[in-house]
C-alpha positions in Angstrom: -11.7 9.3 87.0 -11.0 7.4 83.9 -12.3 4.0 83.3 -9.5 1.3 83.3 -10.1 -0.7 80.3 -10.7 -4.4 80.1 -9.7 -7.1 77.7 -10.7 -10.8 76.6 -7.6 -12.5 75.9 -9.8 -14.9 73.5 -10.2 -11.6 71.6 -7.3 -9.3 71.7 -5.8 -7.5 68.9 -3.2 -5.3 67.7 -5.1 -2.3 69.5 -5.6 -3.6 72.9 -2.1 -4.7 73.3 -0.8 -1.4 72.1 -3.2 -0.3 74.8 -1.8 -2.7 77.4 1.8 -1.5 76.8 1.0 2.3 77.0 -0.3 1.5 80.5 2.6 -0.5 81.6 4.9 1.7 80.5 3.3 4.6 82.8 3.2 2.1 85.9 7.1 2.9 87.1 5.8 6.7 87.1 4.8 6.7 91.2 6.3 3.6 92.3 9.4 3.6 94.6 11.4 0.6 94.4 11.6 -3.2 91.9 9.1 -4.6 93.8 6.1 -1.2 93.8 6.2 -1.6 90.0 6.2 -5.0 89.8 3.1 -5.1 92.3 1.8 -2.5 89.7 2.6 -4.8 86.9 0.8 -7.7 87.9 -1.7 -6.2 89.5 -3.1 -4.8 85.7 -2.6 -8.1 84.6 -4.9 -9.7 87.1 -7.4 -7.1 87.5 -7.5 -6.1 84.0 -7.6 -9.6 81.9 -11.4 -10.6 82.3 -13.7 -13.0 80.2 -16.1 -10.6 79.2 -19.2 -12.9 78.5 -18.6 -14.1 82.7 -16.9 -10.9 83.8 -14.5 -13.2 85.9 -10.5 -13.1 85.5 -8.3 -14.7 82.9 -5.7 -15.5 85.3 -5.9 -18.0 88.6 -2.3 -17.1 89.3 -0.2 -14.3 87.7 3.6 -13.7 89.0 6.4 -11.3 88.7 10.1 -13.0 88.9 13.4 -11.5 88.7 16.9 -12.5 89.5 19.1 -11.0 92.4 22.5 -11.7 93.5 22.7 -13.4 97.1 23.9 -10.1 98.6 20.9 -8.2 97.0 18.3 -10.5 98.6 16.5 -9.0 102.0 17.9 -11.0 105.1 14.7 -13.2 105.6 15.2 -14.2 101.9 19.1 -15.2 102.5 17.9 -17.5 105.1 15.9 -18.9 103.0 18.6 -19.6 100.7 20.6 -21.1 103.3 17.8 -23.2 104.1 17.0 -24.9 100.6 20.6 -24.9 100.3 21.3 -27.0 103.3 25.4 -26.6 104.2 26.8 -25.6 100.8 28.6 -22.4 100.7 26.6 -19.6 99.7 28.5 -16.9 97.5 27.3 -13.5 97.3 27.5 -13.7 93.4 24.6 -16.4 93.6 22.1 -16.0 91.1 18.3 -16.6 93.2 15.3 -16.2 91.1 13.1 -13.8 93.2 9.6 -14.0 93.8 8.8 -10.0 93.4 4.8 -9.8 93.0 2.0 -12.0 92.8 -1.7 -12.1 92.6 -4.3 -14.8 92.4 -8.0 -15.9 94.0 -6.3 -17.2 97.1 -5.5 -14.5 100.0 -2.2 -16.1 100.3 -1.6 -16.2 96.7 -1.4 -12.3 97.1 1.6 -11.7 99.1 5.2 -13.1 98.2 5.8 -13.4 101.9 3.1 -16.2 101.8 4.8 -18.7 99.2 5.9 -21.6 100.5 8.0 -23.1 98.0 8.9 -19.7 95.4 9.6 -16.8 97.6 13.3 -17.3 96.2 14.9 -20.4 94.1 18.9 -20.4 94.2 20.3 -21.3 90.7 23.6 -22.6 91.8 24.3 -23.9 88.3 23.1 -25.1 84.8 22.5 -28.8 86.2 20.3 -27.3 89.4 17.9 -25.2 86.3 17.3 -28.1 84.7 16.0 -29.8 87.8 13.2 -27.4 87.9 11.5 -28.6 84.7 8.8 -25.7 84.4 11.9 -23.0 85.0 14.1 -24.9 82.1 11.5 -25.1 80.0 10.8 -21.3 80.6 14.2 -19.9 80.0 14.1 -22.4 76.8 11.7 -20.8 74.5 12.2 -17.6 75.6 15.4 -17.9 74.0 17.5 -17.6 77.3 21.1 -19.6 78.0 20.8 -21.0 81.3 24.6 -20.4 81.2 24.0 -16.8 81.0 21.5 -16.2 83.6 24.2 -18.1 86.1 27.2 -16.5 85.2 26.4 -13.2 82.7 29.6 -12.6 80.4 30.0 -8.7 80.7 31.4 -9.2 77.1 28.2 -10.6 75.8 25.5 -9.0 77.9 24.7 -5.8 76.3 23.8 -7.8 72.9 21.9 -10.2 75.2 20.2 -7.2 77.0 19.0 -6.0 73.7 17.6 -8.7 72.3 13.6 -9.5 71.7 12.7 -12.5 73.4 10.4 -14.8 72.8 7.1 -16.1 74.5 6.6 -19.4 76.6 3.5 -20.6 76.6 2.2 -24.7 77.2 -1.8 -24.8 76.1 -2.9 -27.6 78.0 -1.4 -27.6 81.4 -3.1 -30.5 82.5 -1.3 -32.9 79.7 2.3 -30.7 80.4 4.9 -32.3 81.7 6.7 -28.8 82.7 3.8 -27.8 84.9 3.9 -28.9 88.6 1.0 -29.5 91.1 -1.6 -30.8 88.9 -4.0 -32.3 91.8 -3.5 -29.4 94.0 -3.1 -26.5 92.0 -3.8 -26.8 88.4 -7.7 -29.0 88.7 -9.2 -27.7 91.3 -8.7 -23.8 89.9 -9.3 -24.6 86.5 -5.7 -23.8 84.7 -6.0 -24.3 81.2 -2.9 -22.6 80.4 0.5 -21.4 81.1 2.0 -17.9 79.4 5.4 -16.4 80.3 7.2 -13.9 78.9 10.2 -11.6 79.8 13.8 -10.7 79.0 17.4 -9.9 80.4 17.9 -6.2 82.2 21.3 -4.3 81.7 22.6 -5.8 85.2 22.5 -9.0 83.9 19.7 -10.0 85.9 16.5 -11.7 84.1 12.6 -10.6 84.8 9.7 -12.5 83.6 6.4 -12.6 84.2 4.5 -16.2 84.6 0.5 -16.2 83.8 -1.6 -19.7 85.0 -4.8 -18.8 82.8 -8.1 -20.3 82.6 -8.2 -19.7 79.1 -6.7 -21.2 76.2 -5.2 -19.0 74.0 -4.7 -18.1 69.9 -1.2 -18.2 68.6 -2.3 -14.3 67.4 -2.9 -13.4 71.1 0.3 -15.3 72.5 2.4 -13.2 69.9 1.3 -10.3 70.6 2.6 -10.8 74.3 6.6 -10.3 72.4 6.2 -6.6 72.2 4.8 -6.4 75.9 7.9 -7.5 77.5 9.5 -4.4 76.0 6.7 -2.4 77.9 7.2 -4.1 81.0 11.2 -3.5 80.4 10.6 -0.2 80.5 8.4 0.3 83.5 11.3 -1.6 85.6 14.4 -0.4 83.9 15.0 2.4 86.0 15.2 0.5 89.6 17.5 -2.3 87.8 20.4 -0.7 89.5 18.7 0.8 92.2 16.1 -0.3 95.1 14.7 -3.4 95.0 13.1 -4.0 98.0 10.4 -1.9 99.6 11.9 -2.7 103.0 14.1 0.5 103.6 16.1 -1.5 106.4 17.7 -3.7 103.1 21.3 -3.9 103.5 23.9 -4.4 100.6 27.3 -4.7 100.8 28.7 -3.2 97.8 32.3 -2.6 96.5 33.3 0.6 96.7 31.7 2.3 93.0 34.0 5.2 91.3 32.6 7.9 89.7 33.1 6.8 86.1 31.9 3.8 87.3 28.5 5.3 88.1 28.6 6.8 84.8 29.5 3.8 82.9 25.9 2.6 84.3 24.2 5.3 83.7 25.2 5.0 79.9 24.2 1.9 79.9 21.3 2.3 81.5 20.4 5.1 78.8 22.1 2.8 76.3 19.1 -0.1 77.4 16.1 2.7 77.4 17.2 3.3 74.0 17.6 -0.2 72.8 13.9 -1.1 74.2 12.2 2.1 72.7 14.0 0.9 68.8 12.7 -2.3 69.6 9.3 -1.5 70.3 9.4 0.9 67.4 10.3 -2.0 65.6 7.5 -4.0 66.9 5.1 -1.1 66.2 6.3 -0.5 61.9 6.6 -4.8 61.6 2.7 -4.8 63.3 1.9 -2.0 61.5 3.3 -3.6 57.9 1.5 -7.4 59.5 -1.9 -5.4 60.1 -1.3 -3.9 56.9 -0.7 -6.8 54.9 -4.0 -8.6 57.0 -5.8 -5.8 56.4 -5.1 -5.8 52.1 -5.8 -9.5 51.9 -9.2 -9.2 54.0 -10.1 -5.9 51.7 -9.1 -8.8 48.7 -11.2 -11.6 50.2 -14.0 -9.4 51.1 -13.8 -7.4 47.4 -14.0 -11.5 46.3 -16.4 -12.7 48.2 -19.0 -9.3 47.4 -18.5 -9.9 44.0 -19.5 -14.1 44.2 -22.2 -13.0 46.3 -23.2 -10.1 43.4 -22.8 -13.3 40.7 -24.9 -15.5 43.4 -27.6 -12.6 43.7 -27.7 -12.3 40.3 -27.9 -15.7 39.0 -30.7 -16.5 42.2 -32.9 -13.3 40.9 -32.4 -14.5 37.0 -33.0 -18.1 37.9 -36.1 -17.3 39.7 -37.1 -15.4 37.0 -36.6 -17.9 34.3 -37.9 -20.9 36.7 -41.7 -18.4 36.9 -41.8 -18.3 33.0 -40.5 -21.9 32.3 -44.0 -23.1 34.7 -45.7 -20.6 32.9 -44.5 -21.8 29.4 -44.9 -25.5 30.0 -48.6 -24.4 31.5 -49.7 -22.7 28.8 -48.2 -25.2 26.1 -50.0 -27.9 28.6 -53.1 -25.9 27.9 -53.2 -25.0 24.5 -51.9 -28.4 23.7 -54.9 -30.4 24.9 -57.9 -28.5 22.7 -55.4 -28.6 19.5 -54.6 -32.5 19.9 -59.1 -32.2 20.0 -58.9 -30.2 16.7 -56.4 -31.8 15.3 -57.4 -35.4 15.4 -60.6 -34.6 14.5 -60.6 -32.7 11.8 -59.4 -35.6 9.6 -62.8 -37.1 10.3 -64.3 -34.1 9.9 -62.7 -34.4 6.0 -63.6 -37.7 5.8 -67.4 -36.6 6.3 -67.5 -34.3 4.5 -66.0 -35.8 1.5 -68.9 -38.7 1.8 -71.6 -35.3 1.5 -70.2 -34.2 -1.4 -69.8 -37.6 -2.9 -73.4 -37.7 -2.0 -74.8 -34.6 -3.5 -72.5 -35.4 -7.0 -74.5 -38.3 -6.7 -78.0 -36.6 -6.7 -76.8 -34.5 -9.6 -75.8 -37.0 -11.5 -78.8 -39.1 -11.2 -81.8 -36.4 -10.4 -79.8 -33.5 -13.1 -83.7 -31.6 -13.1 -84.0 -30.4 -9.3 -86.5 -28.1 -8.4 -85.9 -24.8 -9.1 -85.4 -23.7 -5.0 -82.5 -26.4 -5.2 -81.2 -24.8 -8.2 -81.4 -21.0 -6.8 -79.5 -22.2 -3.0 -76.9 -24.0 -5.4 -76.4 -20.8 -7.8 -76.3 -18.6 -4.7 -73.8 -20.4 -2.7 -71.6 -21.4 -5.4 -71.6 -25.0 -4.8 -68.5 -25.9 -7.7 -66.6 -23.2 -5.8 -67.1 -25.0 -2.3 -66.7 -28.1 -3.7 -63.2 -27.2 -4.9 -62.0 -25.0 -2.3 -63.2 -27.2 0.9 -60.6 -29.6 0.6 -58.1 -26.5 0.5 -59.8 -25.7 3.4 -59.3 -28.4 5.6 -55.3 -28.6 4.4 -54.8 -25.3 5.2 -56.7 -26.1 8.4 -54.5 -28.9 9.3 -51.3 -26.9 8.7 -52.3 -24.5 11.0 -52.8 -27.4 13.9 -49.8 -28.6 13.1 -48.1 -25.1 13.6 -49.8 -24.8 16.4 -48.5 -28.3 17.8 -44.8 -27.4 16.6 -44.8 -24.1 18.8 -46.8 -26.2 21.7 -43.2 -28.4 21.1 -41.0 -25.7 21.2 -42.7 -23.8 24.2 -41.8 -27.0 26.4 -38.6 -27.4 25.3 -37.9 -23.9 26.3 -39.9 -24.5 29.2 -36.7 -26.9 30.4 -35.3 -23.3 32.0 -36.4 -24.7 35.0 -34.3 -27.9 35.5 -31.5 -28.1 37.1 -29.9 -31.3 36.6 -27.4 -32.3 34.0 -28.9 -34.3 30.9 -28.6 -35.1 28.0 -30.0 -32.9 25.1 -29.9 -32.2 21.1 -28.3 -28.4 21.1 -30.5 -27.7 17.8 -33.5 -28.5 19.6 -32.5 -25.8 21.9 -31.9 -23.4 19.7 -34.9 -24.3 17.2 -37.2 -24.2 20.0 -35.6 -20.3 21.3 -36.1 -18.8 17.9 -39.3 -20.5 17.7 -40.4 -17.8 21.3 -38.5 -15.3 19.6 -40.1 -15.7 15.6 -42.7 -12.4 16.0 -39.7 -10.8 16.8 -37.9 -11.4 13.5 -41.1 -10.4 11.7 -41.1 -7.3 9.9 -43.0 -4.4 12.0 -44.2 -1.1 10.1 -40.7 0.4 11.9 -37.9 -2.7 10.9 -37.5 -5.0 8.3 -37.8 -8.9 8.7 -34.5 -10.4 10.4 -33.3 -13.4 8.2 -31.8 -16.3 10.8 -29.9 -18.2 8.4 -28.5 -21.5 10.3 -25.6 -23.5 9.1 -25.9 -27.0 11.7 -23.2 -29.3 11.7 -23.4 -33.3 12.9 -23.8 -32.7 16.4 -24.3 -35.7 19.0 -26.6 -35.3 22.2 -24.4 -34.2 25.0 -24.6 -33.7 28.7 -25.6 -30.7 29.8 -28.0 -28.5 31.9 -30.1 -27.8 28.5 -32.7 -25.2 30.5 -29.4 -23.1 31.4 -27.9 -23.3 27.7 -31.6 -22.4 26.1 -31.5 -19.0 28.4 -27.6 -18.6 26.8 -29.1 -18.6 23.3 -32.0 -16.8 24.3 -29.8 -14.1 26.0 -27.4 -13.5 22.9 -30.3 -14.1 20.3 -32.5 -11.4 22.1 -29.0 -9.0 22.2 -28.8 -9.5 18.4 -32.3 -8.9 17.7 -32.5 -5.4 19.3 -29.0 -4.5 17.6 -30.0 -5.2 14.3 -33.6 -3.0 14.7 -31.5 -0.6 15.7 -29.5 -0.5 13.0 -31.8 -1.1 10.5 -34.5 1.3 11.6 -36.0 2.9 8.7 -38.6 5.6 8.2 -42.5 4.5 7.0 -41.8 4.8 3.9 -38.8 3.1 3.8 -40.3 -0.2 5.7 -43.0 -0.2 3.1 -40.3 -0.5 0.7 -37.9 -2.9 2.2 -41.2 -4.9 3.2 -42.9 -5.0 -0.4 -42.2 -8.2 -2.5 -41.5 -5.6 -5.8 -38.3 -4.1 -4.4 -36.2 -7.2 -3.6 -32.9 -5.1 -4.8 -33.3 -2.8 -1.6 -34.4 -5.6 0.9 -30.9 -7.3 -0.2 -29.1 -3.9 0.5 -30.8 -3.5 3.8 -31.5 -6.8 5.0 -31.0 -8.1 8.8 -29.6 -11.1 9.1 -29.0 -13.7 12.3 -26.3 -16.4 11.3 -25.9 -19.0 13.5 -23.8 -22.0 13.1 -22.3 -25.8 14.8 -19.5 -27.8 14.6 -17.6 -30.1 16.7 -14.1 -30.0 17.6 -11.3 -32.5 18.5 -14.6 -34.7 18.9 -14.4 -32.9 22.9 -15.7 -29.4 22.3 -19.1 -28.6 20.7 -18.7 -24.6 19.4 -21.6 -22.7 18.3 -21.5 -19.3 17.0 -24.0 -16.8 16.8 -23.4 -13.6 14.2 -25.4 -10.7 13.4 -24.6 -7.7 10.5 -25.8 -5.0 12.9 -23.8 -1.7 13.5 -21.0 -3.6 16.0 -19.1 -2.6 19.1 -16.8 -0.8 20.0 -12.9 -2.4 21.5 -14.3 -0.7 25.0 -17.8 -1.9 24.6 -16.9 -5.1 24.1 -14.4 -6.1 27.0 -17.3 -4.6 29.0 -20.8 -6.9 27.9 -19.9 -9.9 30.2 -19.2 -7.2 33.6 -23.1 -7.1 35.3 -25.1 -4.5 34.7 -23.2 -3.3 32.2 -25.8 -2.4 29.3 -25.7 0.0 26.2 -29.9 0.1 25.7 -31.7 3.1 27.8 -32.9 3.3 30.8 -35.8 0.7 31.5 -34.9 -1.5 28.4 -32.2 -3.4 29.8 -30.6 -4.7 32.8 -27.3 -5.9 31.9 -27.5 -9.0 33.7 -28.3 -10.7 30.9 -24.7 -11.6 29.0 -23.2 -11.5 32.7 -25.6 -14.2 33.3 -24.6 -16.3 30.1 -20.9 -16.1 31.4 -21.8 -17.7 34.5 -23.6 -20.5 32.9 -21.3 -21.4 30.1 -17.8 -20.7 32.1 -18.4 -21.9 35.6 -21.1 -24.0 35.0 -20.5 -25.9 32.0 -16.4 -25.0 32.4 -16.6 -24.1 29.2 -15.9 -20.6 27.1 -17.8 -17.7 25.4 -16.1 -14.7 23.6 -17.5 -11.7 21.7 -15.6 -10.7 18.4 -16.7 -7.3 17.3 -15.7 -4.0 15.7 -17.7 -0.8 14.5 -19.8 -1.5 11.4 -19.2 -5.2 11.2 -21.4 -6.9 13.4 -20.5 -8.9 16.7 -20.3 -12.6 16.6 -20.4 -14.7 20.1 -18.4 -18.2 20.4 -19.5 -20.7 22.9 -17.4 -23.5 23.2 -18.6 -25.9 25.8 -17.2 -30.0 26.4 -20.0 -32.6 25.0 -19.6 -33.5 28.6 -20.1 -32.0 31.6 -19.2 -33.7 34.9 
């Protein structure tokens, strides 16, 4: 047996309400009269509408209406009729909207012939409709004319008939004025909502069915409920002009019908079928173009979002990276830097002393000139003029070397900012002193390239607010890029390097000489640009529009991850809201321009 299928109405989608109308459709297949398909109808609505984290129903109260003329209407329901309507004269033209199914958690709730008060409500006129607020309000936003449901215009009806209504629906039904019984009905079972939807037949007559949910509904889900009329349309069209009752004792007095009468209905009837099935192929194409659309912008969003999250990734991975060397930097200048400030400061005493010891022993000589002759063998052996002399060199060259040691101690904490975060303000040479400072053995000459010239061109640059740890890996990025294209470039064989590397052949080092230009300025006293050039072998037009895309690298396997310029982009374009472009053609270098505000809020 196959497995009826159930759906949250929280959660429905374009599927499960093409779902929902295939069933319906089939539900007029094995029923014998209006009201066996209507029972049908409601029944899958009731049984079939669940809150699938409880498993109980959606609907407290789900009903099936219809209008019949007085004459169609079973005796017991004329009586009724007669009742509500007191003495007034009863015409068999009377339009009565017709309890024909219902459903609901009370026993009594599942049998029209239990309803006290909506078995069947006469609707004399446009004045009595209106005095049923939750039936005006109904036939309202479904589109409906209460004229036309009274008194249907044969002239009018079959554009009527054909027409795709709309859906009423009032989501609190608590706070509605159009919703009766809220003591008795509406609190104690929990109605959080009221859905209705339905349509005109080709007799004239109007069908709709009326849902009292527990649920609150998505505007998705409550237009979705359009195209479902069709479906229940179709399951019921065929007993429109035939039985409506299951009670086979019904009894209608009907004009006598000529045959091309009964064919006229028929071709309407046909004319109807084929009306609903172009409007729900309609439906189908316009929720197939909707879902379409939906489904092209979430592809967009989602193609967006995977590619922030890619940048995110990236930038996270780099930052993390660049935060573990800028602590390891600033520890190891912390290190170094204590036993050098030792050095340092002392070796000027150390100068000082010994300049008072050779004072001292110029002394002796000068006043005791015939020392013993072991004196005089030490002093011939160690050459004391020569130490004399070349001691004080000694202790210059000495300090020089502290104080290169202090300047790189310097310039490793200044590059050891990669790991701040906030904006500040900072001197952009300083920066970029302090990046080819880490990078100088890399400019050196090797026995395989020549020495890299860095020829710097600064201009009067203020301080200006930035994240200065962020703009350090930017320089350090595009320096390192230019470093490897110009060894590349310049690669020479052995013999060459000793050549371009010897002080005697100056004519071939200017031929063949790398060289790292990089230069400042400041624009419309707003913009700070700095350029960065290099006389290496250039890109190519595709190469180029490509450096900034991550992962995108032109070195080998395992010496680059081309994150690096994709990384730069980030930090000088979203982060500093600034720009950065690449200018660069086969055999005449590449030069980068970052132009960033001297401000960044």
């Amino acid at each position: 047996m196959k497995k009826i299928k159930k759906y949250d109405l929280r959660k429905m989608t374009l599927r499960n309400m093409s779902e929902c109308g295939l069933a319906l459709r089939q539900l007029g297949n094995n029923a014998n009269s209006m009201e066996d398909v209507s029972n049908h109808i409601i029944e899958y609505f009731y049984n079939n509408l669940v809150d699938q984290k409880s498993g109980d129903g959606s609907c407290a109260l789900i009903r099936f209406f219809k209008t019949n003329s007085y004459e169609e209407l079973e005796p017991a329901l004329q009586k009724y009729v007669c009742k509500i309507l007191d003495n007034d004269v009863v015409t068999n033209s009377l339009k009565c909207l017709t309890l024909m199914a219902t459903a609901g958690e009370l026993p009594e709730w599942n049998s029209r012939y239990e309803s006290v008060g909506h078995q069947v409500i006469p609707l004399g006129s446009k004045e009595a409709i209106a005095q049923i607020p939750m039936i005006s309000q109904l036939l309202y936003q479904l589109g409906l004319n209460a004229d036309t449901i009274v008194k249907p215009d044969a002239h009018l009806l079959t554009d009527l008939e054909q027409k795709l209504y709309n859906v009423f629906y009032v989501s609190n039904a608590l706070e509605s004025p159009y919703i009766p019984a809220k003591e008795s009905f509406i609190i104690p079972f929990n109605v959080k909502s009221v859905l209705g939807f339905g349509g005109l037949l080709p007799s004239g007559n109007m069908f709709a069915v009326i849902m009292f949910l527990k649920v609150v509904l998505p505007k998705m889900t409550v237009d979705l409920f359009r195209p479902l009329s069709l479906s229940v349309k179709t399951a019921i069209l065929p007993f429109d002009d035939g039985k409506i009752f299951r009670d086979t004792t019904q009894v209608i007095y009907h004009t006598e019908v000529t045959t091309n009468e009964n064919q006229d209905k028929t071709i309407q009837r046909l004319n109807s079928q084929i009306a609903v099935l172009t409007q729900l192929l309609d439906v189908s194409e316009q929720s197939t173009i909707n879902q379409s659309d939906k489904l092209e912008r979430a592809i967009a969003y989602l193609e967006e979002t995977l590619e922030r999250l890619k940048k995110t990734q990236i930038q996270l991975i780099q930052n993390e990276k660049m935060s573990s060397l800028g602590q390891m930097v600033a520890g190891i200048a912390h290190e170094i830097n204590n036993p050098i400030n030792f050095i340092y400061g002392n070796l000027i005493y150390t100068a000082e002393y010994t300049q008072y010891l050779l004072n001292l022993i110029q002394l002796y000589q000068k006043y005791f000139p015939d020392s013993p002759s072991e004196i005089l063998e030490i002093i011939e052996s160690i050459d004391l003029d020569f130490i004399t002399s070349d001691l004080t060199k000694t202790f210059k060259s000495m300090q020089a070397g502290t104080q290169r040691i202090q300047d790189i101690v310097i310039g490793l904490r200044n590059f050891s900012r990669l790991d701040e975060s906030d904006l500040k303000q900072a001197d952009i040479h300083e920066g970029i002193d302090s990046t080819l400072m880490i990078l100088e053995h890399r400019l050196k000459a090797t026995d395989k390239y020549p020495e890299i010239q860095v020829i710097k061109e600064y201009g009067e640059l203020p301080k200006i607010i930035c994240y200065p740890g962020q703009l350090n890996q930017v320089f350090m990025n595009i320096l390192t890029n230019a470093i490897y294209a110009l060894q590349e470039s310049y690669q020479f064989s052995a013999m060459d390097c000793e050549l371009a590397n010897s002080t005697k052949n100056l004519t071939f080092m200017a031929a063949n000489y790398p060289t790292i230009g990089i230069s400042t300025q400041v624009i419309d006293k707003k913009w700070v640009v700095i350029a960065i050039y290099d006389n290496a072998s250039g890109m190519t037009k595709e190469v180029s529009s490509k450096i900034f895309d991550p992962f995108f690298t032109t070195k080998p396997v395992g010496t680059g991850t081309g994150l690096g310029l994709a990384i730069s982009y980030q930090i000088v374009v979203n982060k500093h809201r600034g720009q950065i472009t690449c200018n660069s053609a086969p055999g005449q270098g590449a030069e980068f321009l970052i132009k960033i505000p001297m401000r960044v809020d």
